[in-house]
C-alpha positions in Angstrom: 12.1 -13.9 -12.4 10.4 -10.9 -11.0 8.6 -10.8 -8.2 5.3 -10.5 -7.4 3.4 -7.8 -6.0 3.1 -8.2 -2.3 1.5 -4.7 -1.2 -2.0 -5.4 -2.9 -4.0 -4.7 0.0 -3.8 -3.2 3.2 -2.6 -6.3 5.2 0.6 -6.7 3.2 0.8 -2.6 3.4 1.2 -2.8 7.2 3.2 -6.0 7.2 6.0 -3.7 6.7 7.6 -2.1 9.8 8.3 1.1 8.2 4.9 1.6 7.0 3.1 1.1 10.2 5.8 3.6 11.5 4.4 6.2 8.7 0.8 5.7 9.8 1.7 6.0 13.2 2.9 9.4 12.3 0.1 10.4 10.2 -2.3 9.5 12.6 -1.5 12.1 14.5 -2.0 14.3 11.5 -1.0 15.6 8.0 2.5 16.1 7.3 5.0 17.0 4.4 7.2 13.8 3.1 10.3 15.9 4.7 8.3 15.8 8.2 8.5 11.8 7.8 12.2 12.0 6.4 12.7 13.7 9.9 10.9 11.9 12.5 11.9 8.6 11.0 15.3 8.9 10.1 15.9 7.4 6.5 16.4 8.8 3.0 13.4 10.5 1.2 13.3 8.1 -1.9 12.7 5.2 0.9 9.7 7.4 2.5 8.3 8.4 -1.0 8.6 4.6 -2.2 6.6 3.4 1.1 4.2 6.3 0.9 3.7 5.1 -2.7 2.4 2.1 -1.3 0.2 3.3 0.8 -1.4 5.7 -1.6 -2.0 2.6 -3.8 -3.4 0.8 -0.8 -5.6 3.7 0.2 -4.5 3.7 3.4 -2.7 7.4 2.4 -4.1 10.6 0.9 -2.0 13.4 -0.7 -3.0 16.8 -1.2 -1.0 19.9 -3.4 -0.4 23.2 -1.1 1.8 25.2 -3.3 4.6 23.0 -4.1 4.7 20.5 -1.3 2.8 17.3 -1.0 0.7 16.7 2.2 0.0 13.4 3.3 -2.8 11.9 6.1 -3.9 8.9 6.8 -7.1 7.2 5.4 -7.6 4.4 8.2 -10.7 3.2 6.3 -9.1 -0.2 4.8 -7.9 -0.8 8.3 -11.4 -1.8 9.2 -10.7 -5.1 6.8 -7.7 -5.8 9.4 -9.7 -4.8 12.5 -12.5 -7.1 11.5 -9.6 -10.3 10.8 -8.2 -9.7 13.9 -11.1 -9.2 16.4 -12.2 -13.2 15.5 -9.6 -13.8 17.5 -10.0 -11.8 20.4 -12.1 -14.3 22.3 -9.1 -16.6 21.8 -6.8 -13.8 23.7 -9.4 -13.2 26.2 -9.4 -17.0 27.0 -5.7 -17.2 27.7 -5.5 -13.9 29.7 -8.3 -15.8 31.7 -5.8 -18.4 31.8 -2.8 -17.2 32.9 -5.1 -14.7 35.7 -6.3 -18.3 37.2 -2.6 -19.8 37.0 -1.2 -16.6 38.9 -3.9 -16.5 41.5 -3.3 -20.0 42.5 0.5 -19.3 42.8 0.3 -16.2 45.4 -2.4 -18.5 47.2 -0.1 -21.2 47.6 3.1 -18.1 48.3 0.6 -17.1 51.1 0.0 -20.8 53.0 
């Protein structure tokens, strides 16, 4: 049985570690595939295949110079992901709070 699909959108996209470890690297600007194959180590046909997902995701543009490909980052459909995870920030905020109280109390009582 095949399996499905799993890089439909931008969430599943950055699930994977090697992905976010491409944007990370286009974010800092446009770069040939053989850049990536450089800075991350692995074989080209495992860049080009996750590139190829995140072309399909949008998160990845491509432009032709001459005969090499050029790829930067589109962090527009990160905004879906931004907007997800910032519902919980409140949540994070809270337990910060939390654990802020908790240590103050315990270099109050170190200091009786």
């Amino acid at each position: 049985m095949a399996r499905a699909a799993t890089t439909s959108d931008a969430f599943n996209a950055v699930a994977e570690p090697r992905r976010r470890q491409i944007l990370e690297l286009l974010a800092e600007g446009e770069r040939p595939v053989a850049a990536l194959v450089e800075r991350l180590g692995v074989a080209q046909p495992l860049v080009s295949k996750h590139l190829r997902v995140l072309r399909e995701v949008g998160l990845v543009n491509v432009r032709e110079e001459g005969r090499r490909r050029l790829y930067r980052m589109d962090g527009r459909p990160l905004q879906d992901i931004y907007v997800w995870v910032s519902r919980y920030q409140a949540v994070w905020d809270e337990r910060f709070d939390l654990v802020d109280t908790v240590l103050g109390e315990l270099k109050a009582r170190e200091g009786e």
